[in-house]
ZAMARGU-4260 file (C-alpha; in steps of 0.2 Angstrom, whole numbers, plus 5000, padded with zeros to 4 digits):
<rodrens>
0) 4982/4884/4982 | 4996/4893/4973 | 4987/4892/4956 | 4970/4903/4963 | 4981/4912/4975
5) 4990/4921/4958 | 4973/4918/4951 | 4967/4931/4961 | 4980/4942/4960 | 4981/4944/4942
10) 4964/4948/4943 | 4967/4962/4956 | 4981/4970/4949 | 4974/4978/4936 | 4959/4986/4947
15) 4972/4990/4961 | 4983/5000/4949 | 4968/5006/4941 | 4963/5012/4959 | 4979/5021/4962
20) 4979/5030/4946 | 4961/5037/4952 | 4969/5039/4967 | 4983/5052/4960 | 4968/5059/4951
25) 4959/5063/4966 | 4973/5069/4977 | 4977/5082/4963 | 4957/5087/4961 | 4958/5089/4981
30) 4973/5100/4981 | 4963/5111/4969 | 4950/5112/4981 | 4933/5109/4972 | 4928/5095/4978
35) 4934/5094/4994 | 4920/5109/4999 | 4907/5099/4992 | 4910/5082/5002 | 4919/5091/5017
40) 4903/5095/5027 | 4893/5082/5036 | 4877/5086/5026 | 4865/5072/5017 | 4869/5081/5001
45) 4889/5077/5005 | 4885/5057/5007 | 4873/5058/4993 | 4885/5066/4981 | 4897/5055/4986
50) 4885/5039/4984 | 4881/5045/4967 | 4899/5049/4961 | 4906/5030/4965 | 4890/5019/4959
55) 4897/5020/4941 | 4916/5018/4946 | 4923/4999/4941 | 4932/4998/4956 | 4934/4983/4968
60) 4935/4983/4985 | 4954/4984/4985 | 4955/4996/4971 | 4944/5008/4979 | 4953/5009/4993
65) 4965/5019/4990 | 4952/5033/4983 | 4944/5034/4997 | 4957/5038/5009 | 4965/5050/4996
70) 4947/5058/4999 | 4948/5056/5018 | 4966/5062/5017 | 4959/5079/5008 | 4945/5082/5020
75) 4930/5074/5016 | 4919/5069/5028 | 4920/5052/5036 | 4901/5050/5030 | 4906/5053/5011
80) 4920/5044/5012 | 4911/5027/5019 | 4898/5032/5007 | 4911/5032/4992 | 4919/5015/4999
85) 4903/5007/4999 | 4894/5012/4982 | 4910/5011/4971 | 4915/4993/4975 | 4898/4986/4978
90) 4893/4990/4959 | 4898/4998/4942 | 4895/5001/4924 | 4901/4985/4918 | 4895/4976/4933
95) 4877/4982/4930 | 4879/4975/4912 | 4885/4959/4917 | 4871/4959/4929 | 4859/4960/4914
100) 4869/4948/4905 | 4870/4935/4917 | 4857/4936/4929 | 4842/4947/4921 | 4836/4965/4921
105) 4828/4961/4938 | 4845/4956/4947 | 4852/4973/4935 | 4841/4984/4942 | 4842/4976/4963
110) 4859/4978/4963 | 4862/4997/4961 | 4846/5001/4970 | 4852/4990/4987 | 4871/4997/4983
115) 4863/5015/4985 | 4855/5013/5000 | 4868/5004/5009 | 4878/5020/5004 | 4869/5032/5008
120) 4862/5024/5026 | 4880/5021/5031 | 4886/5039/5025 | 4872/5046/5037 | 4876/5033/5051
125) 4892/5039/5052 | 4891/5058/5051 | 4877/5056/5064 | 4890/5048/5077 | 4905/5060/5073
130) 4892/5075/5079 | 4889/5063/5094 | 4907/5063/5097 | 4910/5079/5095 | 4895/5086/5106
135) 4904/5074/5121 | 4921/5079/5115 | 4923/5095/5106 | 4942/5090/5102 | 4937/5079/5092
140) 4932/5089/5080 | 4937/5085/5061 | 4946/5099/5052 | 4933/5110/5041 | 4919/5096/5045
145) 4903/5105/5046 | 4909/5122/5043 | 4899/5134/5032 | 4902/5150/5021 | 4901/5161/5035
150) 4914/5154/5044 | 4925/5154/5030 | 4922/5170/5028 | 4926/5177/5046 | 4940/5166/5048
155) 4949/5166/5033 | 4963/5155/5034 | 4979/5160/5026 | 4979/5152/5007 | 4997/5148/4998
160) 4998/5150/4979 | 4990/5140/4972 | 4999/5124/4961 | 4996/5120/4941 | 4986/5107/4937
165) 5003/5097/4929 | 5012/5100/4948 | 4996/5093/4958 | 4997/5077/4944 | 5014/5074/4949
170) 5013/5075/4968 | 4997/5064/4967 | 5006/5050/4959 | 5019/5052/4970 | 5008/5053/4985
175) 4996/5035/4977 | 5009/5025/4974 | 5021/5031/4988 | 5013/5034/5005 | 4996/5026/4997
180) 5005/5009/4989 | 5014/5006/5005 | 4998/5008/5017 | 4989/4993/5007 | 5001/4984/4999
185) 5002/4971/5015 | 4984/4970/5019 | 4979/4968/4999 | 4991/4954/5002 | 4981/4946/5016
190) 4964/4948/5009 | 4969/4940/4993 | 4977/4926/5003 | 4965/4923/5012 | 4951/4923/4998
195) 4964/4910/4991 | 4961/4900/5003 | 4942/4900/5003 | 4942/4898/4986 | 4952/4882/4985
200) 4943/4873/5001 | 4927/4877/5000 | 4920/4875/4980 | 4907/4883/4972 | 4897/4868/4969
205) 4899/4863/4987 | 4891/4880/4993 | 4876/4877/4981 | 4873/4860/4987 | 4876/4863/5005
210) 4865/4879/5004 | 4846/4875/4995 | 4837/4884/5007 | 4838/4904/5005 | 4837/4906/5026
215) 4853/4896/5027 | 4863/4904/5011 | 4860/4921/5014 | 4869/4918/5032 | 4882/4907/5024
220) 4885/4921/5011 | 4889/4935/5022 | 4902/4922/5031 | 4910/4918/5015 | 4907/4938/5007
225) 4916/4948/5022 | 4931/4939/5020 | 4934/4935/5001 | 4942/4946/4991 | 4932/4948/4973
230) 4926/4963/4962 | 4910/4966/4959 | 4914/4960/4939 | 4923/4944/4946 | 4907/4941/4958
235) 4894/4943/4944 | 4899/4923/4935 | 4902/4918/4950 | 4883/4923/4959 | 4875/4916/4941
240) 4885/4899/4944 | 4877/4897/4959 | 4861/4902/4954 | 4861/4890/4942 | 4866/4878/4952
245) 4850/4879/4965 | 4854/4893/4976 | 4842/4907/4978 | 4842/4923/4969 | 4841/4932/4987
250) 4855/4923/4991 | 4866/4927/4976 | 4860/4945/4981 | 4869/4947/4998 | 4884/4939/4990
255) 4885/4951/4976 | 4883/4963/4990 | 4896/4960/5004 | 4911/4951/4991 | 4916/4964/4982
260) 4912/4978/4997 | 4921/4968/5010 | 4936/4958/5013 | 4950/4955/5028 | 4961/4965/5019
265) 4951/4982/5017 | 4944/4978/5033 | 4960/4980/5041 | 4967/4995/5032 | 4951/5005/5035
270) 4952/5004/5055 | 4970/5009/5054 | 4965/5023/5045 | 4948/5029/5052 | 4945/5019/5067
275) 4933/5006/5074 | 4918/5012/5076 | 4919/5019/5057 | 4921/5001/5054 | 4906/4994/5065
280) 4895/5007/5056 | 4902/5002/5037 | 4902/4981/5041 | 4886/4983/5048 | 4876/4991/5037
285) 4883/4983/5023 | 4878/4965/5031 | 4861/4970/5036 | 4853/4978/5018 | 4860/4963/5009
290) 4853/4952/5021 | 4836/4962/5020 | 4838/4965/5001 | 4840/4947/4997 | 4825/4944/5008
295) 4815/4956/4998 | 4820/4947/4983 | 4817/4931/4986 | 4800/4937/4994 | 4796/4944/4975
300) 4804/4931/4964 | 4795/4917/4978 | 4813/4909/4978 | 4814/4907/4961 | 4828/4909/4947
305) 4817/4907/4935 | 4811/4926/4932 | 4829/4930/4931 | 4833/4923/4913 | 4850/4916/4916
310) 4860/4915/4901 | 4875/4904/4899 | 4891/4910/4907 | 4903/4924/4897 | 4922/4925/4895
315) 4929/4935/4908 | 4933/4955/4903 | 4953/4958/4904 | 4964/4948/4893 | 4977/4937/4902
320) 4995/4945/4898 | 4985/4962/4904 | 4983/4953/4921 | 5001/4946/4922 | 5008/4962/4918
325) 4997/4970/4930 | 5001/4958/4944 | 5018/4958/4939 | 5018/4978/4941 | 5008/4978/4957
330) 5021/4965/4965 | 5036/4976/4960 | 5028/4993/4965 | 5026/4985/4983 | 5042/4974/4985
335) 5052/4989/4981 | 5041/5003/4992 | 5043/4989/5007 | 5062/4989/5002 | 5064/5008/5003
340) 5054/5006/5017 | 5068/4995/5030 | 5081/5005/5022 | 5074/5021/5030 | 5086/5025/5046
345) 5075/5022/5060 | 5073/5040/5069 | 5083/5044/5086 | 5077/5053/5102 | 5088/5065/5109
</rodrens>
């Protein structure tokens, strides 16, 4: 249990520091403003953008996490943001050519196509009911959500000088791995655990044997996916393993899916941030396209893993000092934020 629980978080570490750094990045481009008025609205074009913008990112579930809220925090739209949380995590450029390399062009090509739609769906879903809310409840309006030029224009608000690039870097990295770090660091903690403990009592070889008829694993992978903490790259040997081993292409599908997109610890951090019903609509969606998605591919490939050309398994990407270092770095930057944090004099009422 100890061994796969430092496992996992060495090969976190480097994606979650990864994810801060972006993080900075984002909050400094926020401050500038640019690209807060083009995912600030609740318009298709807004989820879209922001669908497109994360697809190629090789962030996990964790690692994106803190990009997304550094996006929320800036005022994008809670559309855009689920949108970005989704697409990022649930595919990337070296997870599409580890796809290709593991699994087929045909598995290459499903994966990106269902990851996009589950984006998009969801971004849509979500703007849709925070203009329910709002037409209920007019205070619950989101700051500069669906306002337009005009009202900008006849409204202005009062603007303060504007920073250099070099002073919005610094406050970024301040803000990612201050504020940011502290927000996660226990609930990345939990979701790794936990995926610890998946990993070490039910084995890979178990699932596959257990699970030879597609109706049964797709089910059994969405129970497995939500909680367990893996990245889309780490998924990839993992879904052709299992593939090779007997279990339907479909199935590997929804696995692909939900792992890296889902896990207790994201889960957890996202309702604390942006509430309940934005996790309904994001856990929901994600589970019912893969579910559908896998259908539709076994449906195609008649259940078999024949048509996707399975290769043998590779090396995995990062070398292993680069993941001890990482881990060692993430661990640090966390114990000394929580540190910090009960040192903090705990404020008085008068």
């Amino acid at each position: 249990m100890l061994q796969t629980l430092w496992f996992l978080l060495r090969e976190s570490a480097t994606f979650l520091l990864v994810g801060l750094l972006i993080a900075a990045l984002l909050d400094a481009l926020m401050a500038g403003g640019w690209m807060v008025h083009r995912l600030a609205s609740r318009r298709p074009r807004s989820v879209v953008l922001a669908t497109l913008v994360g697809l190629p990112l090789p962030l996990c579930s964790c690692s994106v996490l803190p990009s997304a809220l550094a996006l929320s925090e800036r005022g994008a739209s809670r559309g855009a943001t689920l949108s970005f949380l989704i697409s990022t995590p649930e595919t990337s450029v070296t997870s599409i050519l580890l796809s290709w390399g593991l699994l087929g062009p045909v598995m290459a090509v499903a994966r990106p196509l269902a990851a996009c739609f589950t984006a998009i769906l969801a971004g849509l879903a979500e703007d849709a009911r925070d203009q329910r809310s709002e037409a209920r409840d007019p205070s619950t309006r989101q700051p500069g959500a669906g306002s337009t030029d005009e009202e900008a224009c006849c409204h202005p608000e009062p603007q303060a000088p504007p920073k250099s690039l070099a002073a919005r870097c610094r406050a970024g990295l301040a803000y990612a791995f201050g504020d940011l770090l502290g927000d996660i660091f226990g609930w990345v903690l939990l979701g790794i655990v936990a995926a610890a403990a998946i990993t070490t009592w039910v084995p890979a070889e178990s699932i596959a044997a257990a699970l030879g008829d597609s109706w049964v694993a797709m089910p059994a992978m969405v129970l497995i996916g939500v909680p367990l903490y893996i990245c889309a790259e780490a998924s990839t040997p993992l879904a052709a393993a299992l593939v090779a081993q007997g279990m339907s292409p479909g199935a590997a599908l929804v696995l692909l899916l939900v792992g890296p997109a889902t896990n207790i610890g994201a889960l957890g951090a996202l309702r604390s941030k942006l509430g309940g019903p934005t996790v309904t609509i994001y856990l929901t969606t994600i589970i019912v396209v893969a579910l559908a998605s896998g259908a539709l591919l076994d449906a195609w490939l008649g259940g078999s893993a024949s048509p996707l050309q399975l290769p043998d398994i590779s090396e995995p990407i990062l070398p292993g000092p680069l993941e001890n270092v990482a881990a060692v770095i993430f661990l640090g930057l966390g114990v000394v934020h929580l540190l910090r944090r009960r040192s903090r004099p705990c404020p008085t009422i008068d």
